[in-house]
BAKOL-688207 format. One record per residue: x, y, z of N, C-alpha, C, O in turn; residue in one letter. Coordinates in pm, whole numbers, plus 50000, padded with zeros to 5 digits. Example, Ala and Ser with C-alpha at 12.3 -4.5 7.8 and 13.67 -1.06 7.14 Angstrom:
BEGIN
513194943150780512304955050780513204967050780514244966850846A
512854977550708513674989450714512905000350787513415011450804S
END
This chain:
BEGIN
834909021877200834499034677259834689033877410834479022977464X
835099045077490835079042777635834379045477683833729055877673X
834249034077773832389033377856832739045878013833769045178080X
832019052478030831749058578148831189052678252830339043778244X
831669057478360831429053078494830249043078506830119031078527X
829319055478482827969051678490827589041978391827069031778437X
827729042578271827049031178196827879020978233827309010678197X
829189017578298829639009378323828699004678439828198993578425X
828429010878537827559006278686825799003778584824958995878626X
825679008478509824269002878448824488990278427823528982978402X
825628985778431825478968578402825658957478491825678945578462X
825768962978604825668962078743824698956078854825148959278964X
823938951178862822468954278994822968954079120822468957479228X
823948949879094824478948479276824668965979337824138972679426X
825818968479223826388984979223824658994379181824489003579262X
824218993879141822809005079109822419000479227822369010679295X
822098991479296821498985979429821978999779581821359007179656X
823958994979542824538999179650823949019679653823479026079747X
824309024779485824009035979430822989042179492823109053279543X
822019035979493820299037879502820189040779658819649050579711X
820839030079721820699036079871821849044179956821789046680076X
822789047379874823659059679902823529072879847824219082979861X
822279070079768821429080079695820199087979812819899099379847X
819819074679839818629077279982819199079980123818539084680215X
820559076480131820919078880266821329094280253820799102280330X
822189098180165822279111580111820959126580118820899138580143X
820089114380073818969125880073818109126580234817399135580279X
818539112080299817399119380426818659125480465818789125680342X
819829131280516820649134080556820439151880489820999160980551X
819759154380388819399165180339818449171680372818479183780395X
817409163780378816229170080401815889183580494816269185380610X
815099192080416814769203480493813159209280481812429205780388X
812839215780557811539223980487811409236880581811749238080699X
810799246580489810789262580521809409261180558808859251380507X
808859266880618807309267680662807449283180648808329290180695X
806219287380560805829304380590804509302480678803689293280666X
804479312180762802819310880838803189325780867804209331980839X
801889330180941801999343680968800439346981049799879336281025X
799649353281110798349360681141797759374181097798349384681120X
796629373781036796089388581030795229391481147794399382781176X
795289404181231793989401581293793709415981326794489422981391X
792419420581274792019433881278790809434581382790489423381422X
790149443981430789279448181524788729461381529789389469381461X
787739466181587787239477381582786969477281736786229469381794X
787919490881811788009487981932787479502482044786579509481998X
787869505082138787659515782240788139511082331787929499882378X
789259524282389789139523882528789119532482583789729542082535X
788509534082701787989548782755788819554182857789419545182918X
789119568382906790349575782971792039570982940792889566983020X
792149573582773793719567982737793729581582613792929587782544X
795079580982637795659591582518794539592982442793979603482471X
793889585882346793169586382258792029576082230791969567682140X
791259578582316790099567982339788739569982282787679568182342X
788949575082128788339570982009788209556681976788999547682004X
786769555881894787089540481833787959536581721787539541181615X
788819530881712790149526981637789649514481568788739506981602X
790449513981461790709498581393792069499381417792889507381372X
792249486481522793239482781574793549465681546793259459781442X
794169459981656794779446281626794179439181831794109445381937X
793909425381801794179422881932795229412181983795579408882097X
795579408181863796399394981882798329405181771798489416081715X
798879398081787800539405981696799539400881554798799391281532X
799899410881490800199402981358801729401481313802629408581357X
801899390681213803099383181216802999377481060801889376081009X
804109374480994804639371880860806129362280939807129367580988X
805839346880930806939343580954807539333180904806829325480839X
808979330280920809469318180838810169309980912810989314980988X
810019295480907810789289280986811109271980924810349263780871X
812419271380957812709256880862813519253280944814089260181029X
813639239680920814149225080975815429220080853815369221580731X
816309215080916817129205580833817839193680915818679192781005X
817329187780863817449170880918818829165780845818909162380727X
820089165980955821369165580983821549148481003822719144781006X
820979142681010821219129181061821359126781196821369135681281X
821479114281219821689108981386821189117681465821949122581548X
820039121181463819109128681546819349136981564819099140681679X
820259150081441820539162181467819539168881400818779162781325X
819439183081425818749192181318819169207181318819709213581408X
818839210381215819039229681197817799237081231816739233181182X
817809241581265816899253881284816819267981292817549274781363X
815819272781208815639290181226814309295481202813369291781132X
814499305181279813179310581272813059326181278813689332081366X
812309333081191812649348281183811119352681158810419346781076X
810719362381225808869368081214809049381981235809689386381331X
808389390681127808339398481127807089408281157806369407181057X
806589415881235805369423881293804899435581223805569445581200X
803239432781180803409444181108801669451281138801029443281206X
800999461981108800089467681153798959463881043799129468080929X
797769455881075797619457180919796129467480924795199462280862X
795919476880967795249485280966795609497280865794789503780801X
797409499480864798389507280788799139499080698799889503080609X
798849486780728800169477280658801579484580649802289483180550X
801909491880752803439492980818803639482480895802979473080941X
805369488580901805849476881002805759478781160806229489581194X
805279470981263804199476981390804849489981442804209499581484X
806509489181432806509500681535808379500081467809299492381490X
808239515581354809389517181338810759520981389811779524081327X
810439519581558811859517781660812449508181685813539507181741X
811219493681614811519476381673812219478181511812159485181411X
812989464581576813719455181439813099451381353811879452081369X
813469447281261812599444081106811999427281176810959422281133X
812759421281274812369410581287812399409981445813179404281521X
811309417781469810809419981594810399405181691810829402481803X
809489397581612808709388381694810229377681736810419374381854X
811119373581634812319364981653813239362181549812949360981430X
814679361181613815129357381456816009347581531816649352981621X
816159337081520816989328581628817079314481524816239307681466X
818709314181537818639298081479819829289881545820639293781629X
819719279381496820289265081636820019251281579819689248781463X
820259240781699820429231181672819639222781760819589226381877X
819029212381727818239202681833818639188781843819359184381752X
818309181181937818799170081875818729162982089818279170382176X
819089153482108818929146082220819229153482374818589152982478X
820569160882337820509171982428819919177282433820109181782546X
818389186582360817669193882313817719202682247818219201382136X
817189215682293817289227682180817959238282209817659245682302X
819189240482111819589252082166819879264782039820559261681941X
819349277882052819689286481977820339295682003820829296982115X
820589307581876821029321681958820359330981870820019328081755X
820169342981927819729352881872818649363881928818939371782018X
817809363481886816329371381959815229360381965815069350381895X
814429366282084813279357582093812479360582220812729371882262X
811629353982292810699357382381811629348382514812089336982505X
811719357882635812179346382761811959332382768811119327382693X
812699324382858812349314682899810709316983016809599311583008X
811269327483117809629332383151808839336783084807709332183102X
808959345482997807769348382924807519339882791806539343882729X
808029331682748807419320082711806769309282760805969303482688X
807039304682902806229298282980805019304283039803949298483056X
805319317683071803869319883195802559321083059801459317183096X
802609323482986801839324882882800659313682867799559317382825X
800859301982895800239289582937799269295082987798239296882922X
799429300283155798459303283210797999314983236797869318583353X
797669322783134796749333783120795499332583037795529328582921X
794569335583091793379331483000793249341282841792279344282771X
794249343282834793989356282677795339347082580795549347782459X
796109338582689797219328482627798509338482546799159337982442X
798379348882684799469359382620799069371782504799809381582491X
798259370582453798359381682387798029395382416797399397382520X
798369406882332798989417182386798089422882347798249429482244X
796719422582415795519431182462795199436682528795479432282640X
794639446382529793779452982657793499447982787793859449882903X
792349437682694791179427282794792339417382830791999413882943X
793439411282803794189401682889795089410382955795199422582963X
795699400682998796799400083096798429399083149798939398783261X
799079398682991800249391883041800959405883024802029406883083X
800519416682952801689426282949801589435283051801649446983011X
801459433983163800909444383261800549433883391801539429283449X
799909431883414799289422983538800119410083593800669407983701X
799939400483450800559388483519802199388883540802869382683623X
802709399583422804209403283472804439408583588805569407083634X
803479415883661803869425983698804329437683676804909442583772X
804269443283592804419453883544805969453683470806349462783397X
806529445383493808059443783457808249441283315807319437383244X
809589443683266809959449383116811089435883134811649436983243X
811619422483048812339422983007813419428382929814539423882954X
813309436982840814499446782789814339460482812813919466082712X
814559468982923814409483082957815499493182871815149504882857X
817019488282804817739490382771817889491082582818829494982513X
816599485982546816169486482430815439499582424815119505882524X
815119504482255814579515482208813139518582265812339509282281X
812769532482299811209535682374810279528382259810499530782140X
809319519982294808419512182240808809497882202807999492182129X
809949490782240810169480982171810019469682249810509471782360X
809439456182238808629448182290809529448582404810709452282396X
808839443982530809159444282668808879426482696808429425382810X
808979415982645809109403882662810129395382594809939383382573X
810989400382567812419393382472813539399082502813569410682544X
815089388282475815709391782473816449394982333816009390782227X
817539402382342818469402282205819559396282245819749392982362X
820449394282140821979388482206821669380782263822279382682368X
821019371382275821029361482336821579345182315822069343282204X
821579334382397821619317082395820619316682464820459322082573X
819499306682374818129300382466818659285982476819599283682400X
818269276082551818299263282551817329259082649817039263682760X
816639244082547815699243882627815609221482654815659212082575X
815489222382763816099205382791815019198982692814259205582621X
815079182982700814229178482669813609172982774814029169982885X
811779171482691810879169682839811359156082914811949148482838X
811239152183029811499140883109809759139183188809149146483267X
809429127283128808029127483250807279138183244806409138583331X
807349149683148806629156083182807329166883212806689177383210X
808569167583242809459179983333810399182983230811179174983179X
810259195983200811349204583089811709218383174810949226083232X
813189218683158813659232483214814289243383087815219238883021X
814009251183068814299265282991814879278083044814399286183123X
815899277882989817059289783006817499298782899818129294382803X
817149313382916818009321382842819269333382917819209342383002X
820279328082839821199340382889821399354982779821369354582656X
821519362182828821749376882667823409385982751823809388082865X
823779387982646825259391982687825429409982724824429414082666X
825779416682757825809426882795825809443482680825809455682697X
825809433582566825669446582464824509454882453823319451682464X
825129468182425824189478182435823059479882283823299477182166X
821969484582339820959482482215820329493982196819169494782157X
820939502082219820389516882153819369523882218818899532482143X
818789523482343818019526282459818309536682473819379542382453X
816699543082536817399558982637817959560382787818419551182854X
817879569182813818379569282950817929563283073816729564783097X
818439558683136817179552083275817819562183401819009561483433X
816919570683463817149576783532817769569983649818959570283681X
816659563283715816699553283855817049561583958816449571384001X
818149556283996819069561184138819909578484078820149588384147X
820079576883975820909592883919820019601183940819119600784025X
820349612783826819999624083815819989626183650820659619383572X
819089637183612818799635583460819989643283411820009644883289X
821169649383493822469650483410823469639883424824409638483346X
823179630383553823789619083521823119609183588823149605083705X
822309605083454821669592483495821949576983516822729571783436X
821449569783607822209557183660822509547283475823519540283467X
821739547983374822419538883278822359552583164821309557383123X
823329555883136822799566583034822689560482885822889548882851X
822299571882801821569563982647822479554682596823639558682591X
822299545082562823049533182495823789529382587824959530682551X
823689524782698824329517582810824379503582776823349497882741X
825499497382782825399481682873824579476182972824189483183064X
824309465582964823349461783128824699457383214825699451583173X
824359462083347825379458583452825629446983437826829445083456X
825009436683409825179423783442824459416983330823589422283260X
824909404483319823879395683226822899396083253822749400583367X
821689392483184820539391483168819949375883164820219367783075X
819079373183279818929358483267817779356383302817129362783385X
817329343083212815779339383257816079322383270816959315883214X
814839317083380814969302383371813479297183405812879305683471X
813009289983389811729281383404812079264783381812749257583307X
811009263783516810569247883480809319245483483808579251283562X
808909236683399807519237783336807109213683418807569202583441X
806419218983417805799203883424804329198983427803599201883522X
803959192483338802539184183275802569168783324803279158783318X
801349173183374800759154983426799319155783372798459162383430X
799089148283254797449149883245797109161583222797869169183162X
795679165883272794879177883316795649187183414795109198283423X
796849185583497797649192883563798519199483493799169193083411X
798749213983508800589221383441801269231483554800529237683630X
802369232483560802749243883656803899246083643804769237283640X
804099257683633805669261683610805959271483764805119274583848X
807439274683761808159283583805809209291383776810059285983705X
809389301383805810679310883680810859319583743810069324383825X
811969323483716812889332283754813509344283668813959339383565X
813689357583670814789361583547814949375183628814289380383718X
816559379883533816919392783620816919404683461817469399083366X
816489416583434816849417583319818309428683271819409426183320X
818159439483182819659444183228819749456883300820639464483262X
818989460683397819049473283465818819464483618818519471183717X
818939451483629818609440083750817539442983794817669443983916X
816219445583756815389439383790814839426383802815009417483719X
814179425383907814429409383913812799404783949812019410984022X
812599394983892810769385883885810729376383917811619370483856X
810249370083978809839354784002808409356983993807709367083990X
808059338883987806499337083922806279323983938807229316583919X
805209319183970805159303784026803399300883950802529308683985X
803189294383893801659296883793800939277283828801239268583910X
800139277783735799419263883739798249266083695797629276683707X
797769253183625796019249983516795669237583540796439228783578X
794489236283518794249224383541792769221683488791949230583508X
792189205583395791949206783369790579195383437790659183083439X
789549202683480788529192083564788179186183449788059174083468X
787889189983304787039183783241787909186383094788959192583112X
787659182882964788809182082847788289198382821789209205882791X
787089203882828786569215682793786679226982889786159238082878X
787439222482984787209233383100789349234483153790049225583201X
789749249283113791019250483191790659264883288790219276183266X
791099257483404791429264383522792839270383536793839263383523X
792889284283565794529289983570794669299183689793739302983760X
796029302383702796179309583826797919311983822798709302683803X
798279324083840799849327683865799769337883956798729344083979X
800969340184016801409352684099803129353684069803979344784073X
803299371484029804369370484074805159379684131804339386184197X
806499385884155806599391984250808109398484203809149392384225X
808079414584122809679421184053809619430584216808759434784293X
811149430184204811709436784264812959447484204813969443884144X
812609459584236812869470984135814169479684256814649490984245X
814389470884346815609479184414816979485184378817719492984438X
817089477584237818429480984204818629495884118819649500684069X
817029501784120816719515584035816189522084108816349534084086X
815419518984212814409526784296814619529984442815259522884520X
814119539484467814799539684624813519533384726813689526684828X
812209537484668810489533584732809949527084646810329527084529X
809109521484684808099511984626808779504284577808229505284468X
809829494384555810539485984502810249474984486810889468384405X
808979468384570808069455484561806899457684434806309468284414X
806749447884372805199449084313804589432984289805059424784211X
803729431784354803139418584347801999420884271801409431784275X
801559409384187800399405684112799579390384094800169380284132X
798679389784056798029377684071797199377083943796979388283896X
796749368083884795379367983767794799352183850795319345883942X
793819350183789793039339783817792319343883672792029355383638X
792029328383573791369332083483791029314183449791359304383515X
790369314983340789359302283305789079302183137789109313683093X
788889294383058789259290382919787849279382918788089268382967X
786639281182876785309272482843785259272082741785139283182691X
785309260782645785139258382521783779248882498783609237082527X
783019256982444781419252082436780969252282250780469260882178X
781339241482232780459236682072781479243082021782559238882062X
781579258681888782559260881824783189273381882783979281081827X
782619273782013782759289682108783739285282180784059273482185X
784399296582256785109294282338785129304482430785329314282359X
785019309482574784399319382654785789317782736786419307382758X
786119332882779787369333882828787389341182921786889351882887X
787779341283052787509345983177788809349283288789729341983325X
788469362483321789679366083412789679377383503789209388283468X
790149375483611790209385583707791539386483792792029378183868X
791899396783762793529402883836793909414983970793009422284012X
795009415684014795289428184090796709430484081797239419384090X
797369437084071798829445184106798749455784198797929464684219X
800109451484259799729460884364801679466184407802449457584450X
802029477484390803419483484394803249489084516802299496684531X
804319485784647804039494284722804269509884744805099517384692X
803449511884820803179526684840801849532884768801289543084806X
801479525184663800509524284528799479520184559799349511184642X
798099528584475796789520084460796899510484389797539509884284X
796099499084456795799485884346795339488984173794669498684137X
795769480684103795089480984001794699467983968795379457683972X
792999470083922792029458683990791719455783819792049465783755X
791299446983750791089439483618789829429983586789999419683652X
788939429383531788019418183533787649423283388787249434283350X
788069405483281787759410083133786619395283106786449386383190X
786159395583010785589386282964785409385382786784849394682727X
785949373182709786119371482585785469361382510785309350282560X
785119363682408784079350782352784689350782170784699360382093X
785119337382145785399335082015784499325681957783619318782010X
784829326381849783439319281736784359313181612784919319881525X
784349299381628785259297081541784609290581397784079279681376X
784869300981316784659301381153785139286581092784509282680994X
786169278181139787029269681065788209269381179788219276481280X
789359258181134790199257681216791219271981246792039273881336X
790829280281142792409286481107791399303181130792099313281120X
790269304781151789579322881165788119316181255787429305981250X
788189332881360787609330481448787519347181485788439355181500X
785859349381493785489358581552785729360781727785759351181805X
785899374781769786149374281882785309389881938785089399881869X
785029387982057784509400082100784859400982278784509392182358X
785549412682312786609414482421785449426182518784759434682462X
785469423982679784989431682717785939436182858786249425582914X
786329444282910787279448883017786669459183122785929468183082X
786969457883245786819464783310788059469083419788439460283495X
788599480783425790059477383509790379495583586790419506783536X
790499491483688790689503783755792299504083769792999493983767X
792859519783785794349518183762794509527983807793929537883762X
795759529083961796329544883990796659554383905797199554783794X
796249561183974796399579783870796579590484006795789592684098X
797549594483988798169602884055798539618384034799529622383973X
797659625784091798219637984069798589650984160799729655584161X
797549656184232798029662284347797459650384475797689650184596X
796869643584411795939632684550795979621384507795869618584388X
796209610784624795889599384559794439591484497793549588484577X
794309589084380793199586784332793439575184166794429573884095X
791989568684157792189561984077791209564283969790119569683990X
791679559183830790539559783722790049547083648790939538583647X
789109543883597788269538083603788199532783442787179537483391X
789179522483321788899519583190788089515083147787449510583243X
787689513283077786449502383009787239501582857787939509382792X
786819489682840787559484382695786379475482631785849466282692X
786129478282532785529468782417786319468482251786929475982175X
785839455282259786659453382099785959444882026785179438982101X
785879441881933785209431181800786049431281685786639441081640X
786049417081629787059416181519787549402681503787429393381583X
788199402481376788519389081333789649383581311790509391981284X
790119370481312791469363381345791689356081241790929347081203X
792889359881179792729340881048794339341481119794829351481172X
794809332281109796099322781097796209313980973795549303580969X
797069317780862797789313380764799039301980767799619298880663X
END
C-alpha cells in the first residue's frame, strides 16, 4: 500500500520534531486578536441661556462601539486597525447623521521599531496630545475644556460637513516615533481632498465665497507634537495648520507632587488671518487639577479665551466621580462660564451647567 507523506514522517521523531516547530514558528508569525470595547454614558443634564436649556438626557463623555486588532507579522512587525463608531444612547442613533458611520476613527497601519504609522481618519497629533492636560482628559462636555477653551476655539476640519467633529483629520498619514527617554514626536499630514463642507465665507462674499461648498483645502493640513515624561513631570508642544490655514500652537505641562495629586496647565494661541480681516488672534489658557481621594476622584478647572477685539470668556467647572468598579463610575459636573454675546452692545451672558449620570466602559 502507499504510505503518505505524513504517515511516512510519523515514523520519524527527528522530522515531527522539525514539523512541530515549523508548526509554532508559523503560528506566532500568525497571530492576531480583534478587541471589541466601546462606552455607554448617559446623564441627566441643564444648561442655562442655550438653544434649549431644558433638562435633557444627554451624554457627557462620546459614546463609542469599537474594534481594534493586532497581527503579529514577525521580526517585530505588526498590523493594525482600528474603526469606532459614535452613537447617542439616549435615541440609540448614530450621534450625528452628517458624521461618518465611523466617526471616532477608522485608521489602519503598521508598527514595528520605526514606530507607528497609519492612514486614514483619526484625532490630530495635537489634539491627541493636549488632552493629557485638561482636567475633564478631553471629553466633550460642557463642564471641561478641550472643545472650546483649551483649543482655542479652533476647528481642525472646517471643510468637513456642519456638525462634524472639529478634532480629526480625514485623508490622512499619522506616524508616531517611538518613545526615547521619555521623548516621542507625533505627526499627521491629510491630503487636500474635498469632504463635502459648506461654504466658508472668510475674506469673500456670500456670492463668492473664499472656499466655496466642497472645496479643497489650499494647502495640506498638518499637525505635529512632542510629548515628553520624566516621572511626575509631562509636557508637550504642538503645532498644526488646518485646511482653510488656520494655524494653533500650544505648549501644556502636569505634574505630579504626590501619586494622587495631577497638576495641569496649557495655553494656546490660533491665528485666523488667512480668513479674517479683525480679530485674527485668539489666545486661551486652562489651569486645572485631577484629586483622587479613596474611590473618588474630584476634578478642577479654571479657564479664559480671549479673541481680539472680544469679551473674555471666563470658565470655572468642578467634577466629582465615584467609582462603582474598575470599568462604571458615577459622576456629577458643575460649570460656571461667562461668554460674549453680542448684539447692538457689547455685552456678556452668564451659563450655568449641571449634570449627573453614569459611565461603564466595556
Amino acid at each position: 500500500m502507499k504510505k503518505s507523506p505524513l504517515r511516512s514522517a510519523s515514523r520519524s521523531p527527528l522530522l515531527l520534531a522539525v514539523l512541530a516547530l515549523a508548526g509554532a514558528a508559523g503560528g506566532a508569525r500568525a497571530q492576531s486578536s480583534v478587541t471589541i470595547y466601546g462606552t455607554v454614558d448617559a446623564g441627566v443634564q441643564r444648561t442655562t441661556h442655550v438653544a434649549n436649556d431644558a433638562t435633557q438626557i444627554t451624554r457627557r463623555d462620546n459614546n463609542k462601539l469599537g474594534f481594534r486588532g493586532v497581527e503579529d507579522l514577525g521580526s517585530g512587525l505588526k498590523a493594525l486597525f482600528q474603526l469606532e463608531i459614535r452613537y447617542d444612547p439616549d435615541t440609540g442613533a448614530l450621534e450625528n447623521n452628517t458624521r461618518p458611520l465611523f466617526q471616532g476613527q477608522s485608521r489602519v497601519g503598521l508598527q514595528g521599531n520605526f514606530g507607528t504609522l497609519r492612514l486614514g481618519r483619526g484625532l490630530t497629533a495635537f489634539q491627541e496630545s493636549v488632552m493629557a492636560f485638561e482636567p475633564w482628559s478631553g471629553l466633550p462636555n460642557v463642564a471641561g475644556y478641550q472643545t472650546n477653551l483649551q483649543v482655542a476655539g479652533y476647528t481642525s476640519d472646517p471643510l468637513s460637513p456642519a456638525g462634524n467633529s472639529a478634532n480629526r483629520f480625514s485623508n490622512a498619514v499619522f506616524y508616531n516615533t517611538p518613545v526615547w527617554n521619555g521623548f516621542q514626536v507625533n505627526a499627521t499630514v491629510a491630503t487636500k481632498e474635498a469632504n463635502g463642507g459648506p461654504a466658508v465665507i472668510g475674506k469673500g462674499t456670500t456670492t463668492a465665497p473664499q472656499y466655496a461648498a466642497n472645496a479643497n483645502a489650499s494647502n495640506n493640513p498638518y499637525s505635529v507634537s512632542a510629548t515628553y515624561t520624566n516621572g511626575p513631570f509631562a509636557a508637550m508642544l504642538a503645532a498644526e495648520r488646518n485646511a482653510v490655514e488656520a494655524k494653533i500652537w500650544s505648549v501644556a505641562a502636569s505634574f505630579k507632587p504626590i501619586p494622587d495629586l495631577k497638576l495641569m496647565a496649557s495655553f494656546q494661541r490660533q491665528d485666523q488671518s488667512h480668513t479674517q480681516f479683525i480679530n485674527t488672534d485668539t489666545d486661551a489658557w486652562v489651569l486645572g487639577a485631577n484629586w483622587t481621594v479613596g474611590v473618588g476622584k474630584v476634578l478642577l478647572g479654571y479657564g479664559q479665551k480671549k479673541p481680539d477685539g472680544v469679551l473674555k470668556t471666563k470658565q470655572a467647572s468642578v467634577g466629582y466621580e465615584y467609582s462603582l468598579s474598575p470599568r462604571t463610575y458615577l459622576y456629577l459636573d458643575l460649570s460656571h462660564k461667562r461668554t460674549p454675546f453680542v448684539v447692538t452692545a457689547r455685552s456678556d451672558v452668564t451659563q450655568k451647567h449641571y449634570a449627573l449620570g453614569v459611565h461603564h466602559n466595556f
